[in-house]
C-alpha positions in Angstrom: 13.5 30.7 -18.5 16.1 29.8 -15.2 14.3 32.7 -13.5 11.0 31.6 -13.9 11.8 28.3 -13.2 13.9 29.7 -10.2 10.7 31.7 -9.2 8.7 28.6 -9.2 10.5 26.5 -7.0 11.3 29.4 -4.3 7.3 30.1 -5.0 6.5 26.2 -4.2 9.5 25.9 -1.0 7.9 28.9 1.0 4.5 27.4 0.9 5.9 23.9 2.1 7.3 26.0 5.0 4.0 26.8 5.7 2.8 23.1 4.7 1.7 20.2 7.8 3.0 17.5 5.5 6.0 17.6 2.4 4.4 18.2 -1.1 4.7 15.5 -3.9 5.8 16.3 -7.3 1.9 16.0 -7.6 1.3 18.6 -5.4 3.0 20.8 -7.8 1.4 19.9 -10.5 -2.1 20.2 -9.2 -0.8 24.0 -8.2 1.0 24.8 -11.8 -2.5 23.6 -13.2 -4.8 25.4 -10.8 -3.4 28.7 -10.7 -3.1 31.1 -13.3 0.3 32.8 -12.7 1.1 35.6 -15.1 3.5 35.7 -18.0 4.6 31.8 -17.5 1.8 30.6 -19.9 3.5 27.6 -21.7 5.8 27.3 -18.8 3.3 25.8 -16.8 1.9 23.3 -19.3 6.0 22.0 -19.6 5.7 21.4 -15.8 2.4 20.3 -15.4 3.1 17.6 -18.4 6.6 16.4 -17.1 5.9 16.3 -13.4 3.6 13.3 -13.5 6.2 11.5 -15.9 8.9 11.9 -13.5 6.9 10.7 -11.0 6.2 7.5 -13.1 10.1 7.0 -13.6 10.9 7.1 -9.8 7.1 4.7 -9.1 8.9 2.1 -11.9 12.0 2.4 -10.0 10.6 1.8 -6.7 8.8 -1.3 -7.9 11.7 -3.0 -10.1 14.1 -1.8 -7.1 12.3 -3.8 -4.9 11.4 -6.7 -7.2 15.3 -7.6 -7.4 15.6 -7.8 -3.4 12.5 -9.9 -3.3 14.2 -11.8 -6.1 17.1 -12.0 -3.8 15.6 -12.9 -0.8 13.3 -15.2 -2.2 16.5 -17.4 -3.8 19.0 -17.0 -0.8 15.8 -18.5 1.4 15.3 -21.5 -1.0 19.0 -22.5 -1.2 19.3 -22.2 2.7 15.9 -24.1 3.1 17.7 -27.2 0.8 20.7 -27.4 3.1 18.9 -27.5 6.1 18.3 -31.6 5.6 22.6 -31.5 5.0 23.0 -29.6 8.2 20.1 -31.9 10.2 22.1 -35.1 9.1 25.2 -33.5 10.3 23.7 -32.7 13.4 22.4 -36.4 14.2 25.6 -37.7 13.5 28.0 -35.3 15.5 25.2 -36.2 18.1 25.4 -39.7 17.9 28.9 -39.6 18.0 28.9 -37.1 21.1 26.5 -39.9 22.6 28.7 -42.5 22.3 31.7 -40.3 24.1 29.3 -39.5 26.7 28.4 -42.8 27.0 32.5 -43.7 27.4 32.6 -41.3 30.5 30.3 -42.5 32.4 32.4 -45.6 32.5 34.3 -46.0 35.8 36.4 -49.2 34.7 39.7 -48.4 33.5 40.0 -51.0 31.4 36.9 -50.6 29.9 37.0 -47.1 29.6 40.1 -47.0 27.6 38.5 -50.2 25.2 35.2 -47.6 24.8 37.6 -45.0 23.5 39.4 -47.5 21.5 36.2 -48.4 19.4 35.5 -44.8 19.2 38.4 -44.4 17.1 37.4 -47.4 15.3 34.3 -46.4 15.1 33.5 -43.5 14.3 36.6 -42.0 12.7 34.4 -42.3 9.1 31.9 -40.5 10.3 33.6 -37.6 11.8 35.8 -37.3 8.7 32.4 -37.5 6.7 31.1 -34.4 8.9 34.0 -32.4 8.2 33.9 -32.9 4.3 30.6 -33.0 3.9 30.3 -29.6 6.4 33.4 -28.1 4.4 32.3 -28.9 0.8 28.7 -27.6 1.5 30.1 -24.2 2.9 32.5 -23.5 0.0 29.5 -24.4 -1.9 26.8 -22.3 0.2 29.4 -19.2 0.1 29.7 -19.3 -3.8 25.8 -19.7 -4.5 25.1 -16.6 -2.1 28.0 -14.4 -3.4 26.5 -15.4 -6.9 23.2 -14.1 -5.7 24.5 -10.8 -4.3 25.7 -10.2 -7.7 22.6 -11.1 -9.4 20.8 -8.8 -6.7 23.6 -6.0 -7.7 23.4 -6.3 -11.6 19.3 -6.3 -11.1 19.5 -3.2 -8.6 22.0 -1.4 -11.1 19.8 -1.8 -14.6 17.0 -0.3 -12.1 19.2 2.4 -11.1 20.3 3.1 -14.7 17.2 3.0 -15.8 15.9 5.5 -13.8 18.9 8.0 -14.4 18.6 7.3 -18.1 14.5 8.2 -17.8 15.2 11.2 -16.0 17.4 12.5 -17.9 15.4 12.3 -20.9 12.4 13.7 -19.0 14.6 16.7 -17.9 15.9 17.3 -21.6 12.7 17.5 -22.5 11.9 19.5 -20.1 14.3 22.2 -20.8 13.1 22.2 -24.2 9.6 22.6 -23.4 10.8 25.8 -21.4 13.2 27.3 -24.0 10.2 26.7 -26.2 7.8 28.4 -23.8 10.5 31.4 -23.6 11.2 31.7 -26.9 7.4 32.2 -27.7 6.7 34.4 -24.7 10.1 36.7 -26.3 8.4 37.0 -29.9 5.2 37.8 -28.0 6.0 41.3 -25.8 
């Protein structure tokens, strides 16, 4: 049963050598089923019958694989998109505030210069400590909702991944037995 198996795939890699373009798993199947190759009978039915579900398992992997990055994507782009008001107010009030020191340099009277950076003190002290809460509470915050959605994209991405190694598994058991099947009858046969 190896041996034939064995004698397959060596049968299959030296005509991909000779191939323009990699063969699917398709590929193979279309050969198993369109040639007749002595003594493997049954053998070829296993392959020609558990190819195409293999090929199903890795399709359903591909798709659910890439549905939990879009997933991903799609819910780190929404809670960026939400804080980009937060971070627009921020930016008009550090720039407001920057407008106001600018303002204070361009004075050339000494006594009025120093009164323009007393005010600013006055003045705007709230709204700088406002900035810095607000822009420190919002990045603890940003930081936990995007690890929590690596690890939402990580559990989704491993029940793909076990899903697929589960499937294939049970293809290739089945498999085998199809083939120890297909040897056993071809034994009681000769």
């Amino acid at each position: 049963m190896k041996i034939v198996f064995i004698t397959l795939l060596l049968s299959q890699l030296l005509t991909l050598q000779h191939a323009q373009e990699p063969r699917s798993l398709n590929s193979l199947t279309v050969y198993l089923e369109s040639h007749d190759l002595a003594g493997v009978g049954n053998t070829k039915k296993c392959f020609a019958s558990y190819l195409p579900q293999l090929e199903q398992v890795g399709a359903n992997w591909s798709t659910a694989y890439s549905g939990c990055q879009r997933q991903a994507d799609t819910v780190r782009d929404t809670v960026l998109s939400k804080l980009g008001g937060e971070q627009n107010l921020m930016r008009e009030a550090a720039l407001r505030i920057d407008s106001y020191i600018d303002s204070c340099l361009r004075i050339t009277n000494v006594l009025d210069y120093f009164n323009c950076f007393a005010k600013l003190s006055k003045q705007q002290l709230a709204t700088m400590y406002a900035i810095s809460f607000n822009a420190s509470e919002n990045a603890l915050s940003l930081t936990q909702q995007l690890n929590g959605i690596d690890v939402n994209r990580y559990l989704c991405t491993n029940r793909t991944e076990e899903s697929y190694v589960l499937g294939t598994a049970r293809i290739f058991d089945a498999l085998d037995k199809c083939l120890q099947l297909a040897a056993n009858s071809a034994k009681t046969t000769d």
